[in-house]
C-alpha positions, -999 to 999 in steps of 0.1 A, spaced: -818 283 -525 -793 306 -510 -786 312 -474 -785 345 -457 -756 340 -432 -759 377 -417 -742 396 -443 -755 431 -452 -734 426 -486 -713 453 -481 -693 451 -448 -672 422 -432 -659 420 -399 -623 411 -401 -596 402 -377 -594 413 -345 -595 453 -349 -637 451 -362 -629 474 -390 -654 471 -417 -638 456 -449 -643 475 -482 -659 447 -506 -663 475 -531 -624 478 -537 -613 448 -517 -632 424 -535 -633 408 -569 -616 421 -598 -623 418 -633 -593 428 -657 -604 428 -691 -583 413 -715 -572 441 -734 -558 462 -707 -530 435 -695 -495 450 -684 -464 437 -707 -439 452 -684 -429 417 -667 -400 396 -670 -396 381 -708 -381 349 -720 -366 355 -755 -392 342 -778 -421 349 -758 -438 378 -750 -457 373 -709 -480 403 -700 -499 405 -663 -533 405 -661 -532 397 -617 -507 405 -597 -505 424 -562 -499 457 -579 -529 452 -607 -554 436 -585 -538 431 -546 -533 393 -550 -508 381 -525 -499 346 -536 -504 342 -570 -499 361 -608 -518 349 -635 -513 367 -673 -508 357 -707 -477 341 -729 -477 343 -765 -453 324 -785 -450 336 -822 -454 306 -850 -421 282 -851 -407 298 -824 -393 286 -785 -376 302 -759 -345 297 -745 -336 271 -715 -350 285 -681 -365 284 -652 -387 297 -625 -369 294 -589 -393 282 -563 -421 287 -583 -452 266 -596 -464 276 -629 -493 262 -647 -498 265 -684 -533 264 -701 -527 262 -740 -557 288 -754 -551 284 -790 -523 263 -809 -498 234 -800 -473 238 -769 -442 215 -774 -431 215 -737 -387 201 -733 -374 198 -698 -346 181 -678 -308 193 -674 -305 186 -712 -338 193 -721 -339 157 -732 -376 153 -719 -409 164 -747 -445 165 -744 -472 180 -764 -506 201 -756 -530 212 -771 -558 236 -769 -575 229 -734 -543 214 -723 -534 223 -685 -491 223 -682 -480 217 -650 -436 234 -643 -428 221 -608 -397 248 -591 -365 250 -607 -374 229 -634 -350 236 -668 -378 242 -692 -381 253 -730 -413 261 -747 -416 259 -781 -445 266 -806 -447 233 -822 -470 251 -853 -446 266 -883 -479 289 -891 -499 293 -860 -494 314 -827 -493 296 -794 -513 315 -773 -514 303 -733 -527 314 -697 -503 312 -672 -506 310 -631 -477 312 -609 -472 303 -574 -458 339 -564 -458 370 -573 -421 375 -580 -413 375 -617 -390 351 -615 -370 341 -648 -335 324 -649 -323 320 -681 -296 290 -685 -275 280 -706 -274 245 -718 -271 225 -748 -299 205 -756 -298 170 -764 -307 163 -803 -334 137 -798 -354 143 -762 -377 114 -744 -412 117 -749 -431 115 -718 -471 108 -719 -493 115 -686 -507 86 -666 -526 96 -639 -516 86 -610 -546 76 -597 -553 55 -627 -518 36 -637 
């Protein structure tokens, strides 16, 4: 049973000035998949396009889009600056390394979340030789930040499972 809470369903109130918000074209968005933007910062061996940003949909704190990683392929050492990211693998195997060496590894898989705290070093790499790695991504901010770094990775990294923290 829903509540009527005084709402004519088109018109808000906001802040102190009692303008009437537009709900019409301030309120939700649906971007269909097939009209994302590819003109954002790229990571060789990826390919990111936007599908919510500030320009494309007037979000303020967060982009969300798409990464695609082409079979047997990673991207080079980077990072995000201050930035959260989260990962959702869609399709195929992620192979996640991360650390000053990149001498951390974990695995996901489809309906995998991947969580990149700021200014992490991180590498993704598709861990399928014949299968694209296709992924959500969410960021914290809507600055397409990429830093790209050089380092040499360490031949054999440290696999790290998840324990819940709740749970160990």
């Amino acid at each position: 049973m829903t509540k009527d809470h005084g709402h004519d369903g088109h018109h808000h109130e906001h802040g102190h000035d009692q303008t009437p918000v537009d709900w019409r074209e301030n309120g939700v968005k649906v971007i269909p998949g097939n009209s994302l933007d590819p003109n954002t910062a790229q990571t060789p061996g990826m390919n990111r396009a936007t599908a919510i940003s500030k320009a494309r949909a007037g979000a303020e704190k967060i982009w969300a889009g798409t990464v695609t990683i082409h079979a047997n392929a990673k991207t080079g050492a980077h990072h995000h600056g201050d930035l959260e990211s989260i990962i959702y693998v869609v399709k195929g195997k992620a192979r996640m390394r991360w650390g000053e060496s990149l001498e951390y590894v974990a695995e996901a898989g489809p309906g995998d979340f991947i969580y990149v705290p700021p200014y992490v070093p991180h590498q993704e790499i598709n861990a399928s030789r014949d299968e694209t790695l296709e992924c959500v991504l969410v960021r914290s901010g809507q600055e397409p930040v990429v830093v790209n770094l050089d380092i040499e990775p360490v031949e054999a990294p440290e696999e790290v499972l998840w324990i819940d923290p709740i749970h160990r």
